[in-house]
N, CA and C atoms as a LAMMPS dump frame, in Angstrom:
ITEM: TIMESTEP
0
ITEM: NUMBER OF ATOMS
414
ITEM: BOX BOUNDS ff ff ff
-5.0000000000000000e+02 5.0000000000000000e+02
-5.0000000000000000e+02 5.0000000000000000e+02
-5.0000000000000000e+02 5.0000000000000000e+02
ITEM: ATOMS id mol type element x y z
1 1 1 N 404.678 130.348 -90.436
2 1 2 C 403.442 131.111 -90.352
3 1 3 C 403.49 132.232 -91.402
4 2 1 N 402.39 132.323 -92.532
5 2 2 C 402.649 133.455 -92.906
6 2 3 C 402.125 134.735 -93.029
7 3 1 N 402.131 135.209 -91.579
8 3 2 C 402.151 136.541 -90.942
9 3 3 C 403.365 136.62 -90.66
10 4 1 N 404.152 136.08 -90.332
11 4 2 C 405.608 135.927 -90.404
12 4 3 C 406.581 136.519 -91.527
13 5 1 N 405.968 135.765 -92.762
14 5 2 C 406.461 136.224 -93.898
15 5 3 C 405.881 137.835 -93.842
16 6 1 N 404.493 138.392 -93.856
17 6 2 C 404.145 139.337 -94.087
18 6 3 C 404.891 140.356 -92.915
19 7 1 N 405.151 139.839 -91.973
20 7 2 C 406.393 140.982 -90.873
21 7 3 C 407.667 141.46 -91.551
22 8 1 N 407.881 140.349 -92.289
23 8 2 C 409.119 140.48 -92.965
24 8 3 C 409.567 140.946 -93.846
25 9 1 N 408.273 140.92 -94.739
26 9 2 C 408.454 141.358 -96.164
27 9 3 C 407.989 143.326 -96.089
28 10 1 N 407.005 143.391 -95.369
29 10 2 C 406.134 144.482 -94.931
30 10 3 C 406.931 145.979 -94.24
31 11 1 N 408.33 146.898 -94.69
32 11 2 C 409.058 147.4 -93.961
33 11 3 C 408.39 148.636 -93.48
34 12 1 N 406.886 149.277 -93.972
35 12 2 C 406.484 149.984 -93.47
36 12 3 C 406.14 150.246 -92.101
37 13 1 N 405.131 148.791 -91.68
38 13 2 C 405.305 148.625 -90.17
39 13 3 C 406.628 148.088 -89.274
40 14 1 N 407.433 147.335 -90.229
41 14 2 C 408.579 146.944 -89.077
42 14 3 C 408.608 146.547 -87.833
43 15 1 N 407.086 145.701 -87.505
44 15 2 C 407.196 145.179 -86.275
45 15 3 C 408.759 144.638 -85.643
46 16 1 N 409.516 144.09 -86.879
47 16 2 C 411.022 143.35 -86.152
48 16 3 C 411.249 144.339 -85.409
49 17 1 N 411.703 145.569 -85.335
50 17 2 C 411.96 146.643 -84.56
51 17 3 C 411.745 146.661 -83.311
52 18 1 N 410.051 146.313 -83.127
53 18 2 C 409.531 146.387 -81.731
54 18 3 C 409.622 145.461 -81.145
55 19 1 N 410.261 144.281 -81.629
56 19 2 C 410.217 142.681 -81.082
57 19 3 C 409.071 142.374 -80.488
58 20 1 N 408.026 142.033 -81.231
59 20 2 C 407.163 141.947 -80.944
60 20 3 C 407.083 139.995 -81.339
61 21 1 N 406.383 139.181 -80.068
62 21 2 C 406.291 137.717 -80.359
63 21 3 C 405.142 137.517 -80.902
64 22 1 N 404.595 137.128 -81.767
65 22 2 C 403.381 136.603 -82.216
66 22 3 C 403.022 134.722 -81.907
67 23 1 N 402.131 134.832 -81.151
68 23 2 C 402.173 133.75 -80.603
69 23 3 C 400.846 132.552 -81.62
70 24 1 N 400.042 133.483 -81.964
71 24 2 C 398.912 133.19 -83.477
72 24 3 C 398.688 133.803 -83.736
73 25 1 N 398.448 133.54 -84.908
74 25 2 C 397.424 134.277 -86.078
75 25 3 C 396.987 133.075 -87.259
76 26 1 N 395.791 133.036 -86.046
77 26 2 C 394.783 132.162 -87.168
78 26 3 C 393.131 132.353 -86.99
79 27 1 N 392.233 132.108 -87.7
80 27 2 C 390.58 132.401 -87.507
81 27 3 C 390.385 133.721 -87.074
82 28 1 N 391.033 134.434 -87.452
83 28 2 C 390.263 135.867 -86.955
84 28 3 C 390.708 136.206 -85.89
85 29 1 N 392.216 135.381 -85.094
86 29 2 C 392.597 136.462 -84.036
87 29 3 C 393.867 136.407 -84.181
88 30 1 N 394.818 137.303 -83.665
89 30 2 C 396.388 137.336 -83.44
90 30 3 C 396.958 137.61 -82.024
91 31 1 N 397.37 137.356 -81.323
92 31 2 C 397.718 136.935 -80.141
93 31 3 C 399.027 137.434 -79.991
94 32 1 N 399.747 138.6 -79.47
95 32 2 C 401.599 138.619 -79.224
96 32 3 C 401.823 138.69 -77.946
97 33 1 N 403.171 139.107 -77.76
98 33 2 C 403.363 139.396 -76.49
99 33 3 C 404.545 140.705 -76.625
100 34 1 N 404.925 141.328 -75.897
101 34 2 C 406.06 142.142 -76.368
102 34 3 C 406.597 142.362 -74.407
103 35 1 N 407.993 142.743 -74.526
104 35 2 C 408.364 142.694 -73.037
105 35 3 C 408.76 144.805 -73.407
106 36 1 N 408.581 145.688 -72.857
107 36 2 C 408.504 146.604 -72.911
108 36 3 C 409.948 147.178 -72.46
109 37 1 N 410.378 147.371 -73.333
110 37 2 C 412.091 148.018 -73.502
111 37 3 C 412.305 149.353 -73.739
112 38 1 N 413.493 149.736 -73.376
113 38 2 C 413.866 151.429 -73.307
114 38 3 C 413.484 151.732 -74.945
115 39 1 N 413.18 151.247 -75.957
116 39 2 C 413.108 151.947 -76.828
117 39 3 C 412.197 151.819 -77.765
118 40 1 N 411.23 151.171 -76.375
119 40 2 C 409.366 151.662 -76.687
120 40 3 C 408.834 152.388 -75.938
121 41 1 N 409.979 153.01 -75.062
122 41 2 C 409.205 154.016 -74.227
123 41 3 C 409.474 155.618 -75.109
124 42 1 N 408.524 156.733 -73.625
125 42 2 C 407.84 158.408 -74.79
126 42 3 C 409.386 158.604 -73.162
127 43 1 N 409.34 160.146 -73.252
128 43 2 C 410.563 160.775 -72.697
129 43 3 C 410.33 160.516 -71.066
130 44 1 N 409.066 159.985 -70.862
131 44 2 C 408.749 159.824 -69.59
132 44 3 C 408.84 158.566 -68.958
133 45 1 N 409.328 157.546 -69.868
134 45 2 C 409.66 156.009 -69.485
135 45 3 C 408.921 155.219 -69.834
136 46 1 N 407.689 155.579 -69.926
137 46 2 C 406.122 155.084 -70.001
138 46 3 C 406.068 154.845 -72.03
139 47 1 N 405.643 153.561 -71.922
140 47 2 C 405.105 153.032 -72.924
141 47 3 C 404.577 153.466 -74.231
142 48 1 N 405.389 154.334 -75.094
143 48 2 C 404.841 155.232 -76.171
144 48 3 C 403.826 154.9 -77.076
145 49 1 N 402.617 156.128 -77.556
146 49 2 C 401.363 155.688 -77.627
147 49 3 C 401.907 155.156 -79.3
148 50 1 N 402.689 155.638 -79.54
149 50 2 C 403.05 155.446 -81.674
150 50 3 C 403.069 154.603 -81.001
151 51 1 N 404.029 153.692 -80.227
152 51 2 C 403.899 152.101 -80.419
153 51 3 C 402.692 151.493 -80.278
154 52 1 N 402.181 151.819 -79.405
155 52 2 C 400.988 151.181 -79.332
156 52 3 C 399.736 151.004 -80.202
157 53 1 N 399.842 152.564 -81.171
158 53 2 C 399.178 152.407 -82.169
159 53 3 C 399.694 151.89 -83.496
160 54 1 N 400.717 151.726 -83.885
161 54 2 C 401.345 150.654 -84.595
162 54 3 C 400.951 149.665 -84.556
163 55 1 N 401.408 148.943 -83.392
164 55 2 C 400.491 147.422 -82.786
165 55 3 C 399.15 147.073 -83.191
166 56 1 N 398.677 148.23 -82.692
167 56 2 C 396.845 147.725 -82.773
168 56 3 C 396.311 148.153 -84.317
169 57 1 N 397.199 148.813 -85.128
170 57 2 C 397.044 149.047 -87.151
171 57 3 C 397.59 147.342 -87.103
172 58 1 N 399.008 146.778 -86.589
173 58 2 C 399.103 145.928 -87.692
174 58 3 C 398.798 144.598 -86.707
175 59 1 N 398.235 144.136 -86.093
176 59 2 C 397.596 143.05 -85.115
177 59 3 C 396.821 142.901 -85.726
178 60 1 N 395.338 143.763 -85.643
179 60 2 C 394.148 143.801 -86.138
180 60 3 C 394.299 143.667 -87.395
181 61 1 N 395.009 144.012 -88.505
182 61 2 C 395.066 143.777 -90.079
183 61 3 C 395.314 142.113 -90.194
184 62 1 N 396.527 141.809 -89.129
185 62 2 C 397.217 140.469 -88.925
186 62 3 C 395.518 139.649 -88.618
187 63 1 N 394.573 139.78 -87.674
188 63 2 C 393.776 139.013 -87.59
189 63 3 C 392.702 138.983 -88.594
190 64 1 N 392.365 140.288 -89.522
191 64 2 C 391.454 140.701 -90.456
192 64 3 C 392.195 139.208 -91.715
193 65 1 N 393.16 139.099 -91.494
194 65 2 C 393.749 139.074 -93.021
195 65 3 C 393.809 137.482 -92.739
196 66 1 N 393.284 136.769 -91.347
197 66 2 C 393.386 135.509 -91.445
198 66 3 C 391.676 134.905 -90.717
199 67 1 N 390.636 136.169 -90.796
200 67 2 C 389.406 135.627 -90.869
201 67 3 C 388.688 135.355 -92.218
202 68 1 N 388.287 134.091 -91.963
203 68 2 C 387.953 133.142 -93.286
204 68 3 C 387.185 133.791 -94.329
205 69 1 N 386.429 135.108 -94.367
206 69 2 C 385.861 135.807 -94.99
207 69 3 C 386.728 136.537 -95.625
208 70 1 N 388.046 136.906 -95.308
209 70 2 C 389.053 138.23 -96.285
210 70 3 C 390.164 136.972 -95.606
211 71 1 N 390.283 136.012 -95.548
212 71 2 C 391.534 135.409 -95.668
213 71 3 C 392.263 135.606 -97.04
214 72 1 N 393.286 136.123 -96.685
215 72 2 C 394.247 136.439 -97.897
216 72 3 C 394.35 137.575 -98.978
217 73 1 N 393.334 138.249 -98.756
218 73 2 C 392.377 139.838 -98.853
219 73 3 C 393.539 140.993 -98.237
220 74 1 N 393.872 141.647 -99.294
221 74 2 C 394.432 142.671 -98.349
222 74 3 C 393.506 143.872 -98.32
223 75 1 N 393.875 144.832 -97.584
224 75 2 C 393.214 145.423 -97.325
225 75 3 C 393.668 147.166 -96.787
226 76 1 N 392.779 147.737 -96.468
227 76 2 C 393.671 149.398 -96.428
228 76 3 C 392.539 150.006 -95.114
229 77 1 N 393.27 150.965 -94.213
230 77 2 C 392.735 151.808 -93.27
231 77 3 C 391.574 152.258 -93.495
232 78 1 N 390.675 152.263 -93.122
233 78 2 C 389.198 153.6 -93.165
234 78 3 C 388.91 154.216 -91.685
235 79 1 N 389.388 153.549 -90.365
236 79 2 C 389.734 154.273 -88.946
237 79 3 C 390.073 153.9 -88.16
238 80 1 N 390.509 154.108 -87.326
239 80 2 C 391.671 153.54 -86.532
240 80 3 C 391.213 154.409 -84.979
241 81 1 N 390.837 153.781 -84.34
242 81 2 C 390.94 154.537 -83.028
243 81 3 C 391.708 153.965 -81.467
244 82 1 N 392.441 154.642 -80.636
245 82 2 C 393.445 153.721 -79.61
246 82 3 C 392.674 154.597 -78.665
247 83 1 N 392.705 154.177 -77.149
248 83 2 C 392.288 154.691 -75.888
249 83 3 C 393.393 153.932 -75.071
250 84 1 N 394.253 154.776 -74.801
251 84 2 C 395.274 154.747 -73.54
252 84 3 C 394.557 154.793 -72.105
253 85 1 N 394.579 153.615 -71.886
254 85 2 C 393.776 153.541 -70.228
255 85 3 C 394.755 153.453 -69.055
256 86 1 N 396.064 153.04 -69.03
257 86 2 C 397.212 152.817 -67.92
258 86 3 C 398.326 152.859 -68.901
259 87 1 N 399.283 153.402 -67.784
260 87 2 C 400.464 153.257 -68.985
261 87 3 C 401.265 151.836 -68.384
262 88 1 N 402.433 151.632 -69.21
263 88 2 C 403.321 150.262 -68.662
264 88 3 C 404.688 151.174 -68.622
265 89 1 N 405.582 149.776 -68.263
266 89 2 C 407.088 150.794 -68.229
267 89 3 C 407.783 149.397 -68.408
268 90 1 N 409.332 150.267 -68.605
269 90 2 C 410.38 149.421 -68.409
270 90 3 C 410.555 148.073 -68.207
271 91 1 N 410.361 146.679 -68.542
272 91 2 C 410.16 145.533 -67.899
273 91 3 C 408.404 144.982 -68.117
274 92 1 N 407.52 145.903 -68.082
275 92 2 C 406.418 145.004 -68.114
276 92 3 C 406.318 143.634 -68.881
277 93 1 N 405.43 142.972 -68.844
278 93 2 C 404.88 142.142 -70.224
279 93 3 C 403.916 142.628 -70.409
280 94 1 N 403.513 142.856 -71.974
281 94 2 C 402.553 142.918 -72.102
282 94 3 C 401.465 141.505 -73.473
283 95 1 N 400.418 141.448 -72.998
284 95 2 C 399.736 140.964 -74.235
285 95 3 C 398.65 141.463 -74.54
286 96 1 N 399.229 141.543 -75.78
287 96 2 C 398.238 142.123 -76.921
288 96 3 C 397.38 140.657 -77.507
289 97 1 N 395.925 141.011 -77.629
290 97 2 C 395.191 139.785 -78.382
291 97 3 C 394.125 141.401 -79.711
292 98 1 N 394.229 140.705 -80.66
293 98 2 C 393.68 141.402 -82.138
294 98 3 C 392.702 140.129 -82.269
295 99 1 N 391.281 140.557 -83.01
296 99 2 C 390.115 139.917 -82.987
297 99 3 C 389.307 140.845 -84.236
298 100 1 N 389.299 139.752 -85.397
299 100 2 C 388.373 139.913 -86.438
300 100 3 C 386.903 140.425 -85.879
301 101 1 N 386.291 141.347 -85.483
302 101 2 C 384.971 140.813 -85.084
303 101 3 C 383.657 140.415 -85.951
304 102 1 N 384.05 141.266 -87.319
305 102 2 C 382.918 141.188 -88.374
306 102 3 C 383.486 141.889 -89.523
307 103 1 N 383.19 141.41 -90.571
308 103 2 C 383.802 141.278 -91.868
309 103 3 C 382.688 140.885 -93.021
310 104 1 N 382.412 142.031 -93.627
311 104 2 C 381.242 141.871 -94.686
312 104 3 C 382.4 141.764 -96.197
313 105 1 N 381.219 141.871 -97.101
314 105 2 C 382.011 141.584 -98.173
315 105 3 C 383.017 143.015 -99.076
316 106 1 N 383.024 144.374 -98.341
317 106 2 C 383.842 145.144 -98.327
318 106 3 C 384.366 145.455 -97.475
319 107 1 N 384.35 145.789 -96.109
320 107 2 C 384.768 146.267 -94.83
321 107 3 C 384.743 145.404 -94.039
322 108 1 N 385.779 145.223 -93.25
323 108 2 C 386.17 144.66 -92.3
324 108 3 C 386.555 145.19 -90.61
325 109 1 N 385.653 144.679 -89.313
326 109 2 C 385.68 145.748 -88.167
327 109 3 C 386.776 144.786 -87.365
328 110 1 N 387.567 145.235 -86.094
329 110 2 C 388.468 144.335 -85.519
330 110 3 C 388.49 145.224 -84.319
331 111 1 N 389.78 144.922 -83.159
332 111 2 C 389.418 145.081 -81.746
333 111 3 C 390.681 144.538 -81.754
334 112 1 N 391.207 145.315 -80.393
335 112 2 C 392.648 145.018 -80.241
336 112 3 C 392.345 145.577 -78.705
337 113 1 N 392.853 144.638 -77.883
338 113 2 C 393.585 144.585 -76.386
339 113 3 C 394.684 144.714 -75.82
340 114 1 N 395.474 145.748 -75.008
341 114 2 C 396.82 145.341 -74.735
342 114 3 C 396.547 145.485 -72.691
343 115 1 N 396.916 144.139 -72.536
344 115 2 C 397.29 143.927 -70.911
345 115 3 C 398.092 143.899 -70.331
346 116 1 N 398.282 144.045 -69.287
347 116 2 C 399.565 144.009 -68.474
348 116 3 C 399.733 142.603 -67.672
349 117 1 N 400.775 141.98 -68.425
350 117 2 C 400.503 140.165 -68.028
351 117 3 C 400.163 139.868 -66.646
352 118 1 N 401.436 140.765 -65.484
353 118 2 C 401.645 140.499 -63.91
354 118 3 C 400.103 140.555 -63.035
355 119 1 N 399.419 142.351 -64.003
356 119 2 C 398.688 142.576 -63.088
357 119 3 C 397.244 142.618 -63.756
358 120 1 N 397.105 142.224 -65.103
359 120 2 C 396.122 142.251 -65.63
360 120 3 C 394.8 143.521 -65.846
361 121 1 N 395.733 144.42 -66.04
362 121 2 C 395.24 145.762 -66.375
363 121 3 C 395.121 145.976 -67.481
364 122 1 N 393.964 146.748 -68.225
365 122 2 C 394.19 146.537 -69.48
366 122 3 C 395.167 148.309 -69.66
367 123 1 N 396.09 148.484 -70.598
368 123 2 C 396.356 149.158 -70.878
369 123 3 C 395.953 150.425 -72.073
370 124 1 N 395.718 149.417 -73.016
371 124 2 C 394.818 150.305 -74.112
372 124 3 C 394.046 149.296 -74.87
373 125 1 N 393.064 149.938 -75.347
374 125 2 C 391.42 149.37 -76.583
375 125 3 C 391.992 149.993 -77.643
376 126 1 N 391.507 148.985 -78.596
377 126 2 C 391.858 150.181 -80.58
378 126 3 C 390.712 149.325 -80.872
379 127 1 N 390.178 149.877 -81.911
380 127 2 C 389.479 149.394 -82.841
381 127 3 C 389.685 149.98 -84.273
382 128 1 N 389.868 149.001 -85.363
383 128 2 C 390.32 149.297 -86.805
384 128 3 C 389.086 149.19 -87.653
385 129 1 N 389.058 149.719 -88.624
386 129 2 C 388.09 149.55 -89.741
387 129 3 C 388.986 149.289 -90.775
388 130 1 N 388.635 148.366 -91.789
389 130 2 C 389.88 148.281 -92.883
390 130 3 C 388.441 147.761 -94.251
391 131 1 N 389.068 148.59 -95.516
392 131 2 C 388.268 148.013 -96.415
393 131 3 C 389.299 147.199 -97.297
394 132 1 N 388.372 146.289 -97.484
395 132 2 C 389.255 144.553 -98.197
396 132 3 C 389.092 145.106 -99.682
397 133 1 N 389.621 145.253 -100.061
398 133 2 C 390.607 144.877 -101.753
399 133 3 C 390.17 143.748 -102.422
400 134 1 N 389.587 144.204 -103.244
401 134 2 C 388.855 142.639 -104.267
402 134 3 C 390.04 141.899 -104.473
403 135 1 N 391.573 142.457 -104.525
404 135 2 C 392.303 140.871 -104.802
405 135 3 C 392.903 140.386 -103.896
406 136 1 N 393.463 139.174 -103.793
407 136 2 C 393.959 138.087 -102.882
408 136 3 C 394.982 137.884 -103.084
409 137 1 N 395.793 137.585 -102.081
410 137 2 C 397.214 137.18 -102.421
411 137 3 C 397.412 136.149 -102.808
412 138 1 N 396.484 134.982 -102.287
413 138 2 C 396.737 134.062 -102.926
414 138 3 C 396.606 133.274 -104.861
């Protein structure tokens, strides 16, 4: 997969860090899962929001960058917003799903979910704005 390659090559975000599973990334969405470990939690045990906003910057880029309109398009921040609705802890699962929603021929809008697998809570909403870069990687 190469969002795979781009995890890898990419050391700014460093998802490897967060072990984060990516389960797709194709048509405009990205799909992970992550199991919530002592060293994604804030001093209180609970689920730290940097991680979470990490996630929902590079998910949403991950799904921007494989909807058929900026497939292969990179692209750069213009806003970024997260809403912490529940926290998780120690052991949860969580899944995260990232969703292209609309993508013109400069800007690109996306949407990011993170749930709590057991109990199906959502934990936090982001939504990204990213403007696409006239060149392509490919």
């Amino acid at each position: 997969m190469f969002i795979n390659y781009l995890i890898n090559k990419n050391a700014a975000h460093n998802l490897k860090s967060i072990k984060l599973n990516i389960t797709k990334a194709e048509n405009g969405v990205c799909i992970a899962e992550l199991k919530v470990e002592k060293e994604h939690t804030n001093g209180m045990g609970g689920l730290h929001g940097g991680c979470i906003a990490t996630i929902v910057d590079s998910l949403t880029s991950y799904a921007l960058f494989t909807h058929k309109a900026a497939e292969g398009v990179l692209s750069v921040s213009v806003d970024i917003h997260v809403s912490y609705l529940k926290g998780a802890k120690c052991g949860d699962e969580i899944l995260i799903k990232a969703e292209a929603i609309k993508c013109g021929k400069s800007v690109g809008f996306t949407e990011c979910i993170l749930t709590n697998k057991a109990t199906g809570d959502i934990i936090a909403k982001g939504s990204h704005t990213k403007y696409l870069m006239s060149q392509s990687t490919k």
